[in-house]
KEMI-262960 format. One record per residue: z, x, y of N, C-alpha, C in turn; residue in one letter. Coordinates in nm, 4 decimals. Each point is the difference from the previous one (the first is absolute). Example, Ala and Ser with C-alpha at 12.3 -4.5 7.8 and 13.67 -1.06 7.14 Angstrom:
SITE     n_pz     n_px     n_py    ca_pz    ca_px    ca_py     c_pz     c_px     c_py rest
SITE   0.7800   1.3190  -0.5690   0.0000  -0.0890   0.1190   0.0000   0.0900   0.1200    a
SITE  -0.0720  -0.0350   0.1050   0.0060   0.0820   0.1190   0.0730  -0.0770   0.1090    s
END
This chain:
SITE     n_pz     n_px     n_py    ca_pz    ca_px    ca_py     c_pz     c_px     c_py rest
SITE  -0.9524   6.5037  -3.0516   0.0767   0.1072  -0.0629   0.0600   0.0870   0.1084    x
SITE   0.1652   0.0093  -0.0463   0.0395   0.1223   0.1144   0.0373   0.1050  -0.0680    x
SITE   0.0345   0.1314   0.0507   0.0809   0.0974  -0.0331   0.1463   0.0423   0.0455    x
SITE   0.0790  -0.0048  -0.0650   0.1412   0.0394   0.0277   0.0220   0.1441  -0.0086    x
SITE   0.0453   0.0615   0.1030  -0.0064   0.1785  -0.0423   0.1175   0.0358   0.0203    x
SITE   0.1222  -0.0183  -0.1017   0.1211   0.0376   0.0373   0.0268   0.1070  -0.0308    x
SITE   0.0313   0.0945   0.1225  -0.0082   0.1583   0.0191   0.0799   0.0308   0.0608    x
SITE   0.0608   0.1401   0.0278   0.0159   0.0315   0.1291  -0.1096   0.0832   0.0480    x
SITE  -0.1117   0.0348  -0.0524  -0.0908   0.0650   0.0804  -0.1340  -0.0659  -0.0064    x
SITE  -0.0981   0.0506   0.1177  -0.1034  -0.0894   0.0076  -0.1085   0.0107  -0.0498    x
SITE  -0.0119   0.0933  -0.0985  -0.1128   0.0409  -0.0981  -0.1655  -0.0441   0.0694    x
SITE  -0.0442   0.0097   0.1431  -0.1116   0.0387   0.0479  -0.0042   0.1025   0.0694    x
SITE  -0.0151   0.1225  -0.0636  -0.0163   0.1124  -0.0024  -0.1864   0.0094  -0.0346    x
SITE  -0.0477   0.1087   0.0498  -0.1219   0.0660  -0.0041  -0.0013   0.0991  -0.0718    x
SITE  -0.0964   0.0854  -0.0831  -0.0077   0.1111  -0.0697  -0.0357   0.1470   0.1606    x
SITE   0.0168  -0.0601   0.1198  -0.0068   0.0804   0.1045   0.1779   0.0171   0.0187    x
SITE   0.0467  -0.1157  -0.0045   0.1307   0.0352   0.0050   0.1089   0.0636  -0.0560    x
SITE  -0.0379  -0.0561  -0.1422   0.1055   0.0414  -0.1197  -0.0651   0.0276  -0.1416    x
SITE   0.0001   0.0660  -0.0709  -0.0600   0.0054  -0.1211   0.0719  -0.0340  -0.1377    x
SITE   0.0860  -0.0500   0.0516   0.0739  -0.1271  -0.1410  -0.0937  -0.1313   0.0284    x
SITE  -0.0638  -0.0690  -0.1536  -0.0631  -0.1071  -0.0185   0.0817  -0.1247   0.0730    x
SITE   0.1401   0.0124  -0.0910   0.0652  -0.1586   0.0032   0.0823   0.0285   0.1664    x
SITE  -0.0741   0.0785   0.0756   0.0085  -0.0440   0.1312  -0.1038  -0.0859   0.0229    x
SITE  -0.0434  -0.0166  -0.0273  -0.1644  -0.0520   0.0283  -0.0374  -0.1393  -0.0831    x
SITE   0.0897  -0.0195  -0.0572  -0.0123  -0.1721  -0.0726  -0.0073  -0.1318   0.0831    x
SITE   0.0921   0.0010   0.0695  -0.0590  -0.1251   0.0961  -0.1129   0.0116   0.0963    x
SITE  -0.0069   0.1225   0.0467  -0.1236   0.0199   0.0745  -0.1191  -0.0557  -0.0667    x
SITE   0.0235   0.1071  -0.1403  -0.1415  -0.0729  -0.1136  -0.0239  -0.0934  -0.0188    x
SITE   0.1097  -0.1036  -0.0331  -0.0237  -0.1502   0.0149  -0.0813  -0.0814   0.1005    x
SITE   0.0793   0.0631   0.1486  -0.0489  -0.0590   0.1468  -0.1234   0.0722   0.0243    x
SITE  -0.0928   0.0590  -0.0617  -0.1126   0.0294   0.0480  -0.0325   0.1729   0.0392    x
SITE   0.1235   0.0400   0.0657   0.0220   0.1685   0.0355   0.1023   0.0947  -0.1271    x
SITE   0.0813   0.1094   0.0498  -0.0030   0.0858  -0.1127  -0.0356   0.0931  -0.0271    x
SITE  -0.0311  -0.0364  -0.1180  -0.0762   0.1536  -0.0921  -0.1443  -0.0828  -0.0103    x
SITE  -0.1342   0.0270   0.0703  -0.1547  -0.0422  -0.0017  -0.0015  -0.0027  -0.1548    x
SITE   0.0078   0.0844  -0.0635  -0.0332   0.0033  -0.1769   0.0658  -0.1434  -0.0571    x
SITE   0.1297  -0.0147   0.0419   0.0477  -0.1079  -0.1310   0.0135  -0.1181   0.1301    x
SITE  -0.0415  -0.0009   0.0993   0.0001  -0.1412   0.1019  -0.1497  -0.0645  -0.0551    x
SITE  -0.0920   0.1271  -0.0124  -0.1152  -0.0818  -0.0536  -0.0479  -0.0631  -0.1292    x
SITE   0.1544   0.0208  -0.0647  -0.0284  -0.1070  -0.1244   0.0963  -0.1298  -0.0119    x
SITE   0.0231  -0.0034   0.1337   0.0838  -0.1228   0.0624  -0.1499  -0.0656   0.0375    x
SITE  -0.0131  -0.1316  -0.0914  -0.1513  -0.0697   0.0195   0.0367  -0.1203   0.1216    x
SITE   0.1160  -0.0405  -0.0046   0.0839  -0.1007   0.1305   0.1142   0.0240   0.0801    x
SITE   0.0211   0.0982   0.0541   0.0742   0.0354   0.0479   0.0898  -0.1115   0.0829    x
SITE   0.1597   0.0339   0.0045   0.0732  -0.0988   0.0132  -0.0152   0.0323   0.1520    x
SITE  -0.0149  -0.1627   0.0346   0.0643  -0.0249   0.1656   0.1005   0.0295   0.0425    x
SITE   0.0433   0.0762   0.1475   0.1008   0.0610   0.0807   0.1135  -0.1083  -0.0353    x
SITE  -0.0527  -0.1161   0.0694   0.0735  -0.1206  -0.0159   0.0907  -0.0807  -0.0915    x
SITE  -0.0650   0.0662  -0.1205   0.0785  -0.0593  -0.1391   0.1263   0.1423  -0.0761    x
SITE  -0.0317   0.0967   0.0817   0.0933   0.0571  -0.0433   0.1256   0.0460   0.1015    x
SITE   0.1030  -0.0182  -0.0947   0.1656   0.0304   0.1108   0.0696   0.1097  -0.0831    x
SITE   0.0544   0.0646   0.0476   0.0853   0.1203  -0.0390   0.1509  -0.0835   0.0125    x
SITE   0.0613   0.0281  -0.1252   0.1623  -0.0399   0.0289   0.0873   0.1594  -0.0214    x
SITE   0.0850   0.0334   0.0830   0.0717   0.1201  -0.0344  -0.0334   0.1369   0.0569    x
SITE  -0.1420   0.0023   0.0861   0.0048   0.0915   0.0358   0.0153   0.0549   0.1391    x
SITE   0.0498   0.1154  -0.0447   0.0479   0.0922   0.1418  -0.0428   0.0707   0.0498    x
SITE  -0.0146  -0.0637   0.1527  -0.1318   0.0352   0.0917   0.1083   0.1159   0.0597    x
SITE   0.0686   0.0651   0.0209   0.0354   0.1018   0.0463  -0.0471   0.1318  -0.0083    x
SITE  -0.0424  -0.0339  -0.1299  -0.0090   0.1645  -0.1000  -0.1842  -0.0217  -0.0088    x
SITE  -0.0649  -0.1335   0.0872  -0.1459   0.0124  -0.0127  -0.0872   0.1074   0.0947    x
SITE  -0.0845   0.0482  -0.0319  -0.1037   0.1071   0.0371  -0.0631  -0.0344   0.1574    x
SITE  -0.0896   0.0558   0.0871  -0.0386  -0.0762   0.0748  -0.1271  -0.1056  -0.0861    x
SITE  -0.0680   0.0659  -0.0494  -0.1026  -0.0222  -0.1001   0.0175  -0.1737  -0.0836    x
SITE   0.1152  -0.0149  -0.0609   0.0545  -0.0746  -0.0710   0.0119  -0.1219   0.1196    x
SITE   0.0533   0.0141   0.0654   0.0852  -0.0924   0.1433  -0.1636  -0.0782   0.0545    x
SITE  -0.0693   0.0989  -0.0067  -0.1284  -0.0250   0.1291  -0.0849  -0.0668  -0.1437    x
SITE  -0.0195  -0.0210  -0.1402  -0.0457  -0.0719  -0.0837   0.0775  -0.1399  -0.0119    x
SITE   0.1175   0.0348  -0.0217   0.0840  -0.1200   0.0161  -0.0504  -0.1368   0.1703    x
SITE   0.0160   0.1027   0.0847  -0.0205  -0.1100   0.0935  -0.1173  -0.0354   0.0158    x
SITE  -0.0990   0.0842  -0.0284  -0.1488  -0.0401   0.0435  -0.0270  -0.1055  -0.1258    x
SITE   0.0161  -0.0044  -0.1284   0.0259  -0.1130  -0.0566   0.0290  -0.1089  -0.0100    x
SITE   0.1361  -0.0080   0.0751   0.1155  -0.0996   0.0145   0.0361  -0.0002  -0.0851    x
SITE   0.0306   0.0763  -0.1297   0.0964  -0.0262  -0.1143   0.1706  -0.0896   0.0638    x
SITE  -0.0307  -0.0513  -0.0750   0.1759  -0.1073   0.0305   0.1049   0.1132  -0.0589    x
SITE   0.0981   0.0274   0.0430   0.1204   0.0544  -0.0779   0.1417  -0.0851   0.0330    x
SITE   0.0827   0.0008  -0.1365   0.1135  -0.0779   0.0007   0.0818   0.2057  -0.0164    x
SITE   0.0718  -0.0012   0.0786   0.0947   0.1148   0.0220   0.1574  -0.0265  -0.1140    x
SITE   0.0382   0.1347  -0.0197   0.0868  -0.0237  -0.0635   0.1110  -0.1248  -0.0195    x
SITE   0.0601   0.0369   0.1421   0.1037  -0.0528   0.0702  -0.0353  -0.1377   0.0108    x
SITE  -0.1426  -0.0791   0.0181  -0.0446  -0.0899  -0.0243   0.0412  -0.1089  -0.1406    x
SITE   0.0012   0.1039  -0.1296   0.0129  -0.0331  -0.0920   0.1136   0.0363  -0.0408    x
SITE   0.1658   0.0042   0.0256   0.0976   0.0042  -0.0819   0.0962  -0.1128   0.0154    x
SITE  -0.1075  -0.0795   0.0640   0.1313  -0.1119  -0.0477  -0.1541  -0.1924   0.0029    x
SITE  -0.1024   0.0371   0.0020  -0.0806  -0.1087  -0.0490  -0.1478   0.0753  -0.0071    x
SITE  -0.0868  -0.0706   0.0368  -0.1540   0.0301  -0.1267  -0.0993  -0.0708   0.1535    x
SITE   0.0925  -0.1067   0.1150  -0.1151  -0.0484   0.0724  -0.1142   0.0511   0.0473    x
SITE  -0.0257   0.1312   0.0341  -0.0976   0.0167   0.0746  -0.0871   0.0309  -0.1038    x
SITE   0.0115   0.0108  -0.1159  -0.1282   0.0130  -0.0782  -0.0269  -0.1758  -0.0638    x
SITE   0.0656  -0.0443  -0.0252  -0.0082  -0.0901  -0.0716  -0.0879  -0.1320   0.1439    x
SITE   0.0406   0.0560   0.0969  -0.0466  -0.0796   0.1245  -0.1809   0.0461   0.0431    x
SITE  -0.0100   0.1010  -0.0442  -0.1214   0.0903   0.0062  -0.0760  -0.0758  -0.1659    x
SITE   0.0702  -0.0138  -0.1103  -0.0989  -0.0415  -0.0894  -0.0401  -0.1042   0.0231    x
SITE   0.0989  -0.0838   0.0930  -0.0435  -0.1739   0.0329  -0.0949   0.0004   0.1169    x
SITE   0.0518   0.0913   0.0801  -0.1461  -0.0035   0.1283  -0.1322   0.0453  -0.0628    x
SITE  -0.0135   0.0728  -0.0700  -0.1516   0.0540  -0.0799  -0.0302  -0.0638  -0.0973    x
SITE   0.0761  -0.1060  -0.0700  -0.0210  -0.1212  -0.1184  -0.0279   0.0844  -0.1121    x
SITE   0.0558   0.1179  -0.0344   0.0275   0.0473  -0.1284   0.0107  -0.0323  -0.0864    x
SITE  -0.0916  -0.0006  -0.1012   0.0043  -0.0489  -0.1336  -0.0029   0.0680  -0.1145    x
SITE  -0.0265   0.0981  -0.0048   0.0387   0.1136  -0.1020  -0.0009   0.1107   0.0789    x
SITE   0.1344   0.0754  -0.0326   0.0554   0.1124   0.0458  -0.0290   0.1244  -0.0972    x
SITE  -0.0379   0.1356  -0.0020   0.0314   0.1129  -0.0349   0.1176   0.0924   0.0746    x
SITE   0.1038   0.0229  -0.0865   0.1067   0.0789   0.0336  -0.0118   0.1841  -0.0534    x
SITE   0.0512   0.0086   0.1129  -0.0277   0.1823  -0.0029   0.1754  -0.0287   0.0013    x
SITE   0.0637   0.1121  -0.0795   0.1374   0.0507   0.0152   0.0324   0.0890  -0.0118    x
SITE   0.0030   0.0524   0.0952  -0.0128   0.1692   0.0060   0.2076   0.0437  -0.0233    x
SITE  -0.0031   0.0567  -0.1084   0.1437  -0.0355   0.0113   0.0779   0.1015   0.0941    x
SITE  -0.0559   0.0869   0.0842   0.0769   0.0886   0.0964   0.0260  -0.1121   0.1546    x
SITE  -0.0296  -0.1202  -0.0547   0.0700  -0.0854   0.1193   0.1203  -0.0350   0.0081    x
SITE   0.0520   0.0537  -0.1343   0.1378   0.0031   0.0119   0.0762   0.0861   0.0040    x
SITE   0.1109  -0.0155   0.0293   0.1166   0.1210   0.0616   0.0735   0.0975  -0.1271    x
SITE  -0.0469   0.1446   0.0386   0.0471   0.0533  -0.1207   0.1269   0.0175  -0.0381    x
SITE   0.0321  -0.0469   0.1395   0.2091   0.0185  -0.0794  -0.0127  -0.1221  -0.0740    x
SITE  -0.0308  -0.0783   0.0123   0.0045  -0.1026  -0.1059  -0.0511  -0.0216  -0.1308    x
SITE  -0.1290   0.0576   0.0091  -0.0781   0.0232  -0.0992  -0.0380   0.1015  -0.0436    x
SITE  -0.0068   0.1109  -0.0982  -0.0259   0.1380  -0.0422  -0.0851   0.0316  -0.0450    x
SITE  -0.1329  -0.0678  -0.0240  -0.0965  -0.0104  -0.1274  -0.1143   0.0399   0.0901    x
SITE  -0.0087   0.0883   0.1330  -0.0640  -0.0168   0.1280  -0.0809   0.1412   0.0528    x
SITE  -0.0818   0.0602   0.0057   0.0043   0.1489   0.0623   0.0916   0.0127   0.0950    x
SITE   0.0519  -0.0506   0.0725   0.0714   0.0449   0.1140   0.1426  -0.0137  -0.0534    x
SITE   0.0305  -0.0711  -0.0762   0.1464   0.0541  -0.1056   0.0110   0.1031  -0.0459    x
SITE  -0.1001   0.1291  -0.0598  -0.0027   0.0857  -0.0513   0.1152   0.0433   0.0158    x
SITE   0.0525   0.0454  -0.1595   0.1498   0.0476   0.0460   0.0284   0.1450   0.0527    x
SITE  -0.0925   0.0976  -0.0461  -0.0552   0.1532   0.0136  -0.1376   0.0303   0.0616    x
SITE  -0.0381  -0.0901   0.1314  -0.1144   0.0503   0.0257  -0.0424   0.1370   0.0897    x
SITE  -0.1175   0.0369  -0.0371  -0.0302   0.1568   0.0396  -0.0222  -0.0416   0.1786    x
SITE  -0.0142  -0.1252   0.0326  -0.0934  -0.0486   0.1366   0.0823  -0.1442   0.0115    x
SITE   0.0836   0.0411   0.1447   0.0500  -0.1121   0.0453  -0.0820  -0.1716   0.0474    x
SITE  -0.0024  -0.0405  -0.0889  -0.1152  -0.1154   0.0432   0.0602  -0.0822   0.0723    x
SITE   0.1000  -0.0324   0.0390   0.0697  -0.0995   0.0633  -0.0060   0.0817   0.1522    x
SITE   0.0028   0.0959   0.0564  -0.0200   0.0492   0.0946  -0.1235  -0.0369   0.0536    x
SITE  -0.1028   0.0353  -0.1001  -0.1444  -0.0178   0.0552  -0.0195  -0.1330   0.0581    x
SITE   0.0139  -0.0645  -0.1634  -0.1102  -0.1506  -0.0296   0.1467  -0.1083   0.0209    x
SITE  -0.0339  -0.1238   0.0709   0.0290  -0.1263  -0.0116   0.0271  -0.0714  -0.1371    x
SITE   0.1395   0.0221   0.0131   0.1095  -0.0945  -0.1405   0.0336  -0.1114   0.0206    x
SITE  -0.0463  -0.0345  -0.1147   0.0148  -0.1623  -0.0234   0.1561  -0.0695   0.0593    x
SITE   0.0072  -0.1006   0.0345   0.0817  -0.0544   0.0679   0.1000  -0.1311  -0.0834    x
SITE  -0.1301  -0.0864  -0.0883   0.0273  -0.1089  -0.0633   0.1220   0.0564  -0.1402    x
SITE   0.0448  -0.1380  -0.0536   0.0563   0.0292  -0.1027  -0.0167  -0.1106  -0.1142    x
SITE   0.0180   0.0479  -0.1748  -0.0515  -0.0845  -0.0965  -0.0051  -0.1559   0.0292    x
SITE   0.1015  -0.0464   0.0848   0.0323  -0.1341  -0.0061  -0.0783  -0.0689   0.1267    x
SITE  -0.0309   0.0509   0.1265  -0.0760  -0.0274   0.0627  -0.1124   0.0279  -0.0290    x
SITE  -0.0676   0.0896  -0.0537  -0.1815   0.0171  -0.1098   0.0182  -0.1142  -0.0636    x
SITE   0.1158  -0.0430  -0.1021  -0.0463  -0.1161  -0.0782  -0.0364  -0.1313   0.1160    x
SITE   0.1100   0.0031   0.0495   0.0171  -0.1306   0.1043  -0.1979  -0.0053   0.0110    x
SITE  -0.0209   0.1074   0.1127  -0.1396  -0.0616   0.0788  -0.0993  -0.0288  -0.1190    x
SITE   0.0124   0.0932  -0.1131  -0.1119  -0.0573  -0.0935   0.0354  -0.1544  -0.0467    x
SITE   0.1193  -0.0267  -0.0480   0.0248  -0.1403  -0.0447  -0.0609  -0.1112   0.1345    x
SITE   0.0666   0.0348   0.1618  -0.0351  -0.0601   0.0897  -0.1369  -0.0444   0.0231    x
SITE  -0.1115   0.1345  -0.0337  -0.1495  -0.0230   0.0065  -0.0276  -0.0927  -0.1476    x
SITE   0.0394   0.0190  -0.0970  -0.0765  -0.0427  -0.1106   0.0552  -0.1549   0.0406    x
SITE   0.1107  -0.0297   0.0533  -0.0028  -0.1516   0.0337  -0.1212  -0.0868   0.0689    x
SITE  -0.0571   0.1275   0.0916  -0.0849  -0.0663   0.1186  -0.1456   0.0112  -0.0653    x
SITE  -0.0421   0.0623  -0.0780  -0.1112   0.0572  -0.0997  -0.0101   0.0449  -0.0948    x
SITE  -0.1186  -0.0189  -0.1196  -0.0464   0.0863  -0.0952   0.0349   0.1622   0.0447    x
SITE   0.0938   0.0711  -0.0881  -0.0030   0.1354  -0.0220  -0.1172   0.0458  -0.1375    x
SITE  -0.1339   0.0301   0.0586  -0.1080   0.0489  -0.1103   0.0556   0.1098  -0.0684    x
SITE   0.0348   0.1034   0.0615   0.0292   0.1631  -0.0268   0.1124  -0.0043   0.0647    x
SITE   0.0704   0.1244  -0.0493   0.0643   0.0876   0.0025   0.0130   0.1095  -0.0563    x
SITE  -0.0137   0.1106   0.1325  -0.0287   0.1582  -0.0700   0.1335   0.0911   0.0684    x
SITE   0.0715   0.0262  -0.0717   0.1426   0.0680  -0.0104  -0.0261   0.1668  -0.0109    x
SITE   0.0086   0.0481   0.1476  -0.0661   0.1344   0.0315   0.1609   0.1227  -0.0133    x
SITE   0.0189   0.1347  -0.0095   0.0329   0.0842   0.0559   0.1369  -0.0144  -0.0490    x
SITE   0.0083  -0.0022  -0.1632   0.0956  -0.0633  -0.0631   0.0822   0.2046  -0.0485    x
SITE   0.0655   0.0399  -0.0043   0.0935   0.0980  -0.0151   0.1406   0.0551  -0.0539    x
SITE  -0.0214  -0.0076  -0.1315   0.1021  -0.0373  -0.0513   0.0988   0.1416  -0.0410    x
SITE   0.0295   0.0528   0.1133   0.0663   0.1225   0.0000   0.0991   0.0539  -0.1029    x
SITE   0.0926  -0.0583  -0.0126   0.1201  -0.0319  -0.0676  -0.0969   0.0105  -0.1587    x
SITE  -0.0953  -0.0989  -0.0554  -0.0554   0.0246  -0.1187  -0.0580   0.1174  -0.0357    x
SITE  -0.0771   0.0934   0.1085  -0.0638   0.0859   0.0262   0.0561   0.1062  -0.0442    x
SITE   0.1438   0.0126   0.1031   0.0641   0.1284  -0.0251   0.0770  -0.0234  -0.1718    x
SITE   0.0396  -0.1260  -0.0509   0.0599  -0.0302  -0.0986  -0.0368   0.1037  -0.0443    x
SITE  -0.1332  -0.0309  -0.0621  -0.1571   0.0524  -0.1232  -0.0062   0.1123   0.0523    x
SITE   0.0121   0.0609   0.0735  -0.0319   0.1390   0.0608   0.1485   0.1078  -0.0942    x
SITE   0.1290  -0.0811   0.0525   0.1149   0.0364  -0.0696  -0.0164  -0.0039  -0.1513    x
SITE  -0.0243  -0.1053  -0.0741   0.0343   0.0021  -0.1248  -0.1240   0.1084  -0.0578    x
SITE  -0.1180   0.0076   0.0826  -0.0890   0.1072  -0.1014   0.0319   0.1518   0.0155    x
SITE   0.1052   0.0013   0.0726   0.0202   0.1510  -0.0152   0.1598   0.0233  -0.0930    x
SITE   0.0650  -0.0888  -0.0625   0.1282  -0.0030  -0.1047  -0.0411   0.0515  -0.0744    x
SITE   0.0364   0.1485  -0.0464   0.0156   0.0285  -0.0918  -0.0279  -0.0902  -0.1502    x
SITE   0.0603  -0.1021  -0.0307   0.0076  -0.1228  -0.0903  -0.1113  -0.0750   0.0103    x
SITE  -0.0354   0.0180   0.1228  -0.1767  -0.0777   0.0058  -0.1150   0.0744  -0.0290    x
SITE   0.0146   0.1453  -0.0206  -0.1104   0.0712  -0.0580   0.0052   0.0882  -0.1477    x
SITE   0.0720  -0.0435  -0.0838   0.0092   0.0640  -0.0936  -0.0562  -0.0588  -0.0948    x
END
């Protein structure tokens, strides 16, 4: 079994570091993290079986960088992936992957392209694109590498993270204050 963590961020974070959880999801998986919910990880996944596609090591922590390498997590980089899928699909064949779990974190993709995103926010109070590392990928290259992997392996899961649907948000926000909508 491998894990696919298509992100742009590297979610092994510590509760010393950061005190958002779903920083701390792959850590939990790999053994580190958050101690509370790593210890109900009864098998924790091997360094080895998991690869990051999409994320951007620019915007990583020292913290993040120094987990990553002392690991060896594999990463396929953006730029890697906009025009084929090899280096992951070459990584499921060197580790003989046979059932995959997919993480899709959907801020791996680029918010001018896509809007449904925190970092699309159309009115935000807190510039997040300044801070944090924006997704790079776009809908048609996300489909590509998933179709590319499910060629090479069983896709078990798929968990579709950090979904934002702004535009619906503000819709419903608009229509409950019409006059015509509260009478």
């Amino acid at each position: 079994m491998g894990v696919l963590w298509i992100d742009s961020h590297a979610d092994v974070k510590t509760p010393r570091d950061f005190t958002h959880g779903h920083t701390m999801v792959l850590g939990n998986l790999l053994g580190g993290g958050d101690p509370e919910f790593a210890s109900k990880v009864k098998t924790p996944v091997a360094p080895s079986r998991v690869m990051y596609a999409g994320l951007i090591e620019e915007g990583l922590t020292e913290q993040e960088s120094s987990v990553i390498s002392d690991l060896g997590l594999q990463i396929a980089r953006p730029e890697e992936l906009y025009e084929n899928s090899d280096r992951i699909t070459r990584w499921i064949k060197e580790q003989n992957i046979c059932k995959l779990a997919v993480h899709l974190d959907l801020d791996v993709l680029n918010p001018d392209v896509f809007h449904s995103l925190l970092f699309a926010e159309p009115e935000p109070e807190f510039d997040w694109q300044a801070v944090y590392p924006v997704g790079k990928l776009n809908l048609a290259q996300t489909l590509r590498v998933i179709r590319d992997v499910s060629a090479e392996t069983e896709i078990v899961i798929i968990g579709i993270t950090e979904h934002l649907p702004w535009d619906a948000w503000n819709l419903k926000e608009f229509l409950k204050k019409l006059p015509i909508m509260n009478e």
